[in-house]
C-alpha positions in Angstrom: 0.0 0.0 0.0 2.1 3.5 -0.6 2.3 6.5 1.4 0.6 9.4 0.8 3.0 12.4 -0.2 2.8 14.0 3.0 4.1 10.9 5.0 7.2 11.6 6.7 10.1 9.1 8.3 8.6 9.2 12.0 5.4 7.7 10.2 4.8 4.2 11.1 4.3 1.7 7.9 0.9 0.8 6.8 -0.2 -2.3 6.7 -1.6 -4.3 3.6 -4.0 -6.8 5.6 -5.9 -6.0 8.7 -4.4 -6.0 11.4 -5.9 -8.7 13.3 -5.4 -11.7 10.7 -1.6 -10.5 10.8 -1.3 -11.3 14.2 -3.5 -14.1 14.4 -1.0 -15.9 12.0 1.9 -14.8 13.6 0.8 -16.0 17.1 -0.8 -19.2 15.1 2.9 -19.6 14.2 5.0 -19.1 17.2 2.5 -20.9 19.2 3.3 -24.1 17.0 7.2 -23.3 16.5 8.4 -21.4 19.0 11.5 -22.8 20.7 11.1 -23.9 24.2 13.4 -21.5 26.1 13.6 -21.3 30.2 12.0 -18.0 30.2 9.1 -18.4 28.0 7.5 -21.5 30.4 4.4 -21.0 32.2 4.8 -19.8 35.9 8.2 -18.1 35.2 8.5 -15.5 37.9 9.2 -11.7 36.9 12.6 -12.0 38.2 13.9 -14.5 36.1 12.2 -12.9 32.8 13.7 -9.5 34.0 17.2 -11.9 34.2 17.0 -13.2 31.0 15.7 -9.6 29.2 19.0 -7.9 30.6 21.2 -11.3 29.8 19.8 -11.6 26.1 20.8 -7.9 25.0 23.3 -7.9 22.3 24.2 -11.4 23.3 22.8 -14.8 21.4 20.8 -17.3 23.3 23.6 -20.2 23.1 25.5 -17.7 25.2 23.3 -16.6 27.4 21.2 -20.1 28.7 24.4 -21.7 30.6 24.8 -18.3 32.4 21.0 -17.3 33.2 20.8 -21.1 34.6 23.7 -20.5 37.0 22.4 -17.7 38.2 18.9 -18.3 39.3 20.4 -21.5 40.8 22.3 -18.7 42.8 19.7 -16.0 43.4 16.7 -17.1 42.7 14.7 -13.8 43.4 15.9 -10.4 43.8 16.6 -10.4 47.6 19.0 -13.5 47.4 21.2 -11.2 44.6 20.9 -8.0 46.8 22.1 -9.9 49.5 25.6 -10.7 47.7 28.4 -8.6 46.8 28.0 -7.1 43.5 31.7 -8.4 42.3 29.9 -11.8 43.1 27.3 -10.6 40.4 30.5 -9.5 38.4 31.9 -13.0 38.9 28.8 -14.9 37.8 28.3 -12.9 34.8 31.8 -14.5 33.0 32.1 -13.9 29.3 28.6 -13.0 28.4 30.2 -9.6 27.4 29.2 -5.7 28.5 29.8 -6.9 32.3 28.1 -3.5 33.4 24.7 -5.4 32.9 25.9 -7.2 35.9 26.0 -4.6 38.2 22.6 -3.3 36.5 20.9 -6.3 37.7 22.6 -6.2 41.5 21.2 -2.5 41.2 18.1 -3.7 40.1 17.6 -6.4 42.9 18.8 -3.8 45.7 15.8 -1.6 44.3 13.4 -4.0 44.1 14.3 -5.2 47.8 14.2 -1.7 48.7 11.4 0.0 47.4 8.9 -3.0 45.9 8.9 -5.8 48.8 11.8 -7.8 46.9 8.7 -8.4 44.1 9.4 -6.8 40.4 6.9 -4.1 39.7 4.5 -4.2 37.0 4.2 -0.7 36.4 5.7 0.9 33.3 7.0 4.1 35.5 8.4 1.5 37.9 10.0 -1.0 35.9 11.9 2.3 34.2 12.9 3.8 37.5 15.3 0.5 38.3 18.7 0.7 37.6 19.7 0.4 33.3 16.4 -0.4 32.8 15.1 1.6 29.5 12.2 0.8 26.8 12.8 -2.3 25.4 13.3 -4.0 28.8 10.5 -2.4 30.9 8.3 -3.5 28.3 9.4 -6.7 27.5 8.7 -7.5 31.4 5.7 -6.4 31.2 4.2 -8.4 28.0 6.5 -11.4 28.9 6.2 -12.0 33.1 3.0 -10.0 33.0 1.3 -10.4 30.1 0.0 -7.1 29.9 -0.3 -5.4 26.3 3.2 -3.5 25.7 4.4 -2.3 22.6 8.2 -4.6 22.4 10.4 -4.0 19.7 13.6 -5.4 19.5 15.9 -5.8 15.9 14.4 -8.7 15.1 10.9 -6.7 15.6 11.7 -4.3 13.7 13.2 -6.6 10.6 10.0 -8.5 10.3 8.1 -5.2 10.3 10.6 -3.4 7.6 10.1 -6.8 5.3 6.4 -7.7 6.0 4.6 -4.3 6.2 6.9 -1.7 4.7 8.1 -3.5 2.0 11.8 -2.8 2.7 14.7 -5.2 3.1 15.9 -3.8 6.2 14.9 -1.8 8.8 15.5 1.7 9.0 17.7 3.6 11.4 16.1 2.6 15.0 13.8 5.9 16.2 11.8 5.0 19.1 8.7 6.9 18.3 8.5 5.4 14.6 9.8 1.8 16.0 6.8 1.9 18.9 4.0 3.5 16.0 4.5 0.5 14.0 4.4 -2.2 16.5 1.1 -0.6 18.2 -0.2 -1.0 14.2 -0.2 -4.3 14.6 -0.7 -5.4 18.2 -3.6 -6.9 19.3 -5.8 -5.1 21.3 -6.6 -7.4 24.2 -3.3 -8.2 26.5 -3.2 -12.0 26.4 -2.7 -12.2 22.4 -1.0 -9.0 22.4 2.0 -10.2 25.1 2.6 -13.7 22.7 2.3 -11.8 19.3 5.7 -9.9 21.3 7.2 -13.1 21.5 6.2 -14.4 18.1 7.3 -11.6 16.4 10.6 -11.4 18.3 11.0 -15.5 17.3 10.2 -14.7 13.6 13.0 -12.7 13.2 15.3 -14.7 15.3 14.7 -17.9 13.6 13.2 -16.8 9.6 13.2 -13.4 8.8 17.3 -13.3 9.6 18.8 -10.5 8.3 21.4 -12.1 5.9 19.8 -15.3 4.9 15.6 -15.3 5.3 14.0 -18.3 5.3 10.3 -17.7 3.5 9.4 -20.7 2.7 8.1 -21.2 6.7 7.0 -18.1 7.2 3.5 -17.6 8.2 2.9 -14.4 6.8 5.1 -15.2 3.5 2.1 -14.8 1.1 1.2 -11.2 2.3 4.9 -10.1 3.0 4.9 -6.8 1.3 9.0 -7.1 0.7 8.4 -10.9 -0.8 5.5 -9.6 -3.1 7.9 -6.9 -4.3 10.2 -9.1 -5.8 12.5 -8.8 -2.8 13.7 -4.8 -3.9 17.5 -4.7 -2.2 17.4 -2.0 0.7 19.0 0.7 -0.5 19.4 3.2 3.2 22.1 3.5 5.2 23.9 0.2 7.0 25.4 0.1 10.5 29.1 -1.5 10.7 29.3 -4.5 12.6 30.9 -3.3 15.9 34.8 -4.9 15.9 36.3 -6.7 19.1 39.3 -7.5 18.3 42.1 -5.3 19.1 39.6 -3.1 21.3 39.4 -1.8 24.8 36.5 -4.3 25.5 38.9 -7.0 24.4 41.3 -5.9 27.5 38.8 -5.0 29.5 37.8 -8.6 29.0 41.1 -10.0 29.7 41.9 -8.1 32.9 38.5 -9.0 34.2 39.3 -13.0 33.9 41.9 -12.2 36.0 39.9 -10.7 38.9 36.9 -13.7 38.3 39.6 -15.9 38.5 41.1 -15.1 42.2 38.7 -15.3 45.1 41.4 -12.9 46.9 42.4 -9.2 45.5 45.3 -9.0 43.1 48.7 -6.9 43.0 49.3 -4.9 40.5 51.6 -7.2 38.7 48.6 -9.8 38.0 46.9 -7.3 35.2 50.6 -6.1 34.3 50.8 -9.9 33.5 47.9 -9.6 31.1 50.1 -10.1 27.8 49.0 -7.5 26.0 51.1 -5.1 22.7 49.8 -1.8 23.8 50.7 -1.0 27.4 48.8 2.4 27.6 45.7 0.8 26.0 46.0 -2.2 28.9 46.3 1.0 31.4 43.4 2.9 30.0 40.9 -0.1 29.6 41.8 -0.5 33.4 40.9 3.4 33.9 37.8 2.6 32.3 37.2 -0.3 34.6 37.5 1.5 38.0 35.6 4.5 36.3 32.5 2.1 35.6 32.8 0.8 38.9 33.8 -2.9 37.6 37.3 -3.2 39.4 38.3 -1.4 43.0 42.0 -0.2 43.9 43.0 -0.7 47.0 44.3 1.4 49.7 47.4 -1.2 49.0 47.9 -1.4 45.7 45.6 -4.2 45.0 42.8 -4.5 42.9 39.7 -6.3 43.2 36.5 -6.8 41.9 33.8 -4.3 43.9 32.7 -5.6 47.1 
């Protein structure tokens, strides 16, 4: 369906079938296929979704199920993590990447303890008042531990949305207010439907609607997929580079962290000189960056440890 000359970018797309039979065959779909992943069982507290939500960003599920089962072995519920040492969160959280989430989610249970009875909130306002908790996750916690009707848009969200309504064969840059307008285009009205069509969405373009290789052939919507229909028109906007690790700061950050995980006691000095590494003053600043981000602590002594 095209846009009327006075469209502009921050419009959402429009749809070419009603909205309804879209995401009745989505969640038709995902109810069938969906892979059967710890968070998404019945009866999953809020705590372990909230878990998983901050786990799963930017990181693939391989990665991430070995970790988020080691951790609710360890802290269950919020007050169990609030009761440990954050450098124990630091610890836990081994090479899952952007280590800072850690300490978000110690933040998070200390609030939640604090302020909500050690039970995560429900509330929008709430869930965006905890600690490194924006959009995406306060409203994936609501659809997904709640099921309450929450607009969720992720990548893979907003893929299947570029393809299957606007025609395009990859998204354009992310803008909340555009990203949000189309998802509420095609989210069920009642919460219950709305919460799965989240998750089958999310799963459609995890699993089919990939960016590099799309499987149509499965795809439930394949026959009214306004890209497909189109003959599959190349996207032609701008591209993000894939963000490099080797060779960067997060790489040494990396590395001088394994260190710390791996000594229950503070180190010297000498333990992260020993991190072989070519570029000394790149070793020293990722440690800067460390301390600044409140990852590592120096000691009165010299010694450095992970923050207690």
């Amino acid at each position: 369906m095209p846009r009327s000359s006075s469209a502009t970018a921050e419009d959402p797309p429009l749809l070419s079938l009603p909205a309804e039979a879209f995401a009745a065959e989505v969640n038709a779909w995902f109810t069938e296929c969906a892979r059967d992943l710890p968070w998404r069982r019945p009866g999953t507290p809020a705590w372990s979704v909230l878990v998983s939500e901050v786990m799963l960003q930017q990181t693939p599920v391989a990665r991430v199920l070995p970790v988020y089962r080691s951790w609710l072995e360890r802290w269950p519920g919020p007050a169990d993590l609030a009761a440990d040492s954050p450098g124990e969160a630091v610890r836990m959280w081994g090479k899952l990447g952007y280590p800072r989430r850690a300490l978000r989610l110690h933040g998070c249970a200390s609030v939640i303890v604090q302020r909500h009875g050690g039970q995560v909130p429900a509330g929008l306002a709430d869930l965006l008042a905890l600690p490194g908790v924006g959009e995406y996750t306060a409203r994936a916690v609501q659809a997904f531990a709640f099921g309450k009707r929450a607009a969720v848009v992720d990548i893979n969200v907003r893929r299947v949305l570029a393809r299957a309504v606007a025609g395009q064969g990859q998204p354009a840059a992310p803008s909340t207010t555009r990203d949000l307008a189309a998802m509420q285009a095609v989210l069920p009205q009642e919460d219950r439907p709305a919460a799965l069509f989240c998750g089958a969405m999310m799963e459609l373009g995890a699993v089919l609607c990939t960016s590099g290789s799309p499987n149509c052939s499965p795809c439930p919507v394949r026959e009214r997929c306004a890209w497909r229909l189109a003959g599959y028109p190349p996207y032609q906007g701008p591209t993000a580079r894939p963000q490099r690790f080797a060779g960067t700061d997060r790489q040494v950050r990396g590395l001088l962290l394994d260190v710390l995980r791996g000594c229950a006691d503070p180190v010297p000095a000498a333990a992260l000189d020993g991190v072989v590494w070519p570029d000394v003053e790149q070793r020293r600043r990722a440690l800067d960056t460390l301390i600044a981000d409140g990852l590592v602590d120096p000691l009165p002594d010299g010694r450095f440890a992970l923050p207690s």
